[in-house]
C-alpha positions, 0 to 999 in steps of 0.5 A, a space after each residue: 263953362 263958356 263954349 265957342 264954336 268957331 267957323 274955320 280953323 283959327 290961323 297959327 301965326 297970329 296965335 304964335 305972336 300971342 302966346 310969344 308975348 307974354 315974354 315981353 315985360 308988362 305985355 300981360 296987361 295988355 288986353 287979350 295977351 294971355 297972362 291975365 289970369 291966375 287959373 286956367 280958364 273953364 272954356 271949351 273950343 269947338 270945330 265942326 266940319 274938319 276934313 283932312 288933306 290927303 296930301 297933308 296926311 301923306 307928309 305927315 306920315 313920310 316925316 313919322 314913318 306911318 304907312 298910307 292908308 285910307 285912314 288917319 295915323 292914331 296921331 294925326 288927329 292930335 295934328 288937327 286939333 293943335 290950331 285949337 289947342 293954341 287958341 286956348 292957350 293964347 287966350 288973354 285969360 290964359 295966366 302964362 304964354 304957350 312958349 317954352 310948355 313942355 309936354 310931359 304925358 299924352 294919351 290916345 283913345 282910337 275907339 275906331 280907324 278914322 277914315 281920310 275922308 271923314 268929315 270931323 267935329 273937334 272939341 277942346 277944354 283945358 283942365 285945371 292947374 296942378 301942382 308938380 315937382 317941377 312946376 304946374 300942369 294942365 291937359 287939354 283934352 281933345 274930342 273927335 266925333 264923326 255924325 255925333 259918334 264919338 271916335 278918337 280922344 286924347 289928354 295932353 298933359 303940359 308942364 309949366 316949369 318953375 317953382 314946383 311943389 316937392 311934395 307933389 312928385 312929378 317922376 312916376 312909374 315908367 310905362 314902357 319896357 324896364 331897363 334889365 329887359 330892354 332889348 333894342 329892336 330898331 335904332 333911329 339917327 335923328 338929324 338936327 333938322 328933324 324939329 323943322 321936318 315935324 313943325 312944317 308937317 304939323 304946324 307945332 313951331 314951338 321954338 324948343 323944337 325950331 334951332 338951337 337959337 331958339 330953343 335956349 333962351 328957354 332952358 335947353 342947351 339944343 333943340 329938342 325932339 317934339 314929344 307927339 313926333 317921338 310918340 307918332 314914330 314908335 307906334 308907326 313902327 308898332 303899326 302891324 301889331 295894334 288893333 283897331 280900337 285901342 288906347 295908348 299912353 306915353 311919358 315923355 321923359 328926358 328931352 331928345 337932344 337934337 341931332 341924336 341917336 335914339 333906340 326902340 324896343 318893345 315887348 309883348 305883355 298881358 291881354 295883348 298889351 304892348 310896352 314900348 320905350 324909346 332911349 339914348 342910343 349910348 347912355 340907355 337914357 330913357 326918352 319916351 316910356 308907353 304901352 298900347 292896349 286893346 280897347 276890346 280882346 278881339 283879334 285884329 283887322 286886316 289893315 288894308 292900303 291906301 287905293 
């Protein structure tokens, strides 16, 4: 597995214009334009030395409802790692455009709070091509180590949609609270512009998620809520009953419909286990189903506030 070690963050809209291209026709056989290749490519990014900005975390948490603190959101690691996230997929090896990938799985391991100030290491690499009943998948897996120690890991799942393979399946079991025990606890109006507020926040301008113009080109009659902002605001307002060192998984289901109403609910199980949902304010629709559970059954830190 070839690995590259790069020396500052790559920049996003050069990484934009690459992966838009592949939808020009014949531009994949121009070199380095990813559509090249038949697989995803073994490769593995590193960044090393990756510090936060205070007042960029401050954004991100206003925009996803996340309280400040000295560290991190459970999310805003994924943020970091995104430009790294891009550069794979903008990889002329890679065998299709990042534009129009839809995120359908994601999971978080905090193994502890990563604080503001850490100085980071990033690592990415993409897993093979599977077969789904909608199309392909792949992860990017993402590893974040602060003086070798390995503190926050994540597995984002991708959906290359086209002809899929019926027998592969693709509609699992839902994670989060079933429909005869949903009971809503919260209720979130979200403005058509809300795709732009977490793109700006987290450099995701994946053009499903920018307007209406843009997004159906690629199959969706509106724009769409991003999955990680939808994942980010439930458990931001799960964030007095998580733990420090956890792990959490979501699907993101059906598409949020921007401008939308959406409801949240959650329930308590098993060995401090929490299920989560996220659904159509009218139509009970699921959105996002998830669960977050304590990596160690030990009583939960004081979280302290931002000095």
């Amino acid at each position: 597995m070839a690995t590259r070690t790069l020396a500052s963050p790559p920049q996003i809209l050069p990484l934009y214009a690459r992966a838009a291209a592949p939808m020009i026709p014949g531009a994949s056989l121009l070199p380095g334009i990813p559509g090249g290749g038949k697989e995803v490519p073994e490769l593995t990014l590193e960044l090393p030395g990756v510090r936060a900005k205070a007042e960029d975390v401050a954004a991100y948490a206003r925009v996803c409802g996340f309280p400040l603190r000295d560290s991190l959101p459970v999310t805003y690691p994924h943020v970091l790692a995104f430009p790294l996230h891009m550069a794979v997929m903008a990889d002329g090896s890679f065998p299709f455009g990042a534009l129009g990938l839809v995120h359908v799985e994601n999971r978080i391991v905090q193994h502890r709070p990563v604080a503001v100030a850490e100085e980071l290491d990033l690592l990415v690499r993409p897993t093979a091509l599977q077969p789904h009943r909608s199309g392909r998948t792949f992860s990017l897996v993402t590893e974040v180590r602060v003086d070798g120690e390995l503190v926050w890991e994540s597995v984002s799942t991708m959906l290359r949609r086209g002809r899929g393979d019926e027998e592969a399946g693709g509609e699992r079991e839902a994670l989060g609270v079933p429909e005869d025990e949903f009971s809503a606890s919260a209720e979130w109006r979200l403005g058509g512009d809300l795709g732009r507020r977490y793109a700006a926040v987290s450099g995701d301008r994946n053009p499903i998620h920018m307007h209406s113009l843009t997004a159906k080109p690629l199959g969706f009659p509106a724009a769409i809520a991003h999955g990680m902002w939808s994942k980010a605001r439930a458990l931001a307002a799960l964030d007095s009953r998580i733990p420090d060192a956890f792990e959490t998984d979501v699907r993101f289901r059906k598409p949020i419909l921007l401008p939308a109403k959406v409801e949240f609910g959650s329930r308590d199980g098993a060995d401090g286990e929490i299920e989560f949902s996220v659904r159509d304010a009218k139509r009970h629709t699921p959105h996002l189903d998830g669960r977050v559970r304590p990596l160690e059954n030990k009583p939960k830190a004081k979280k302290t506030g931002r000095k």
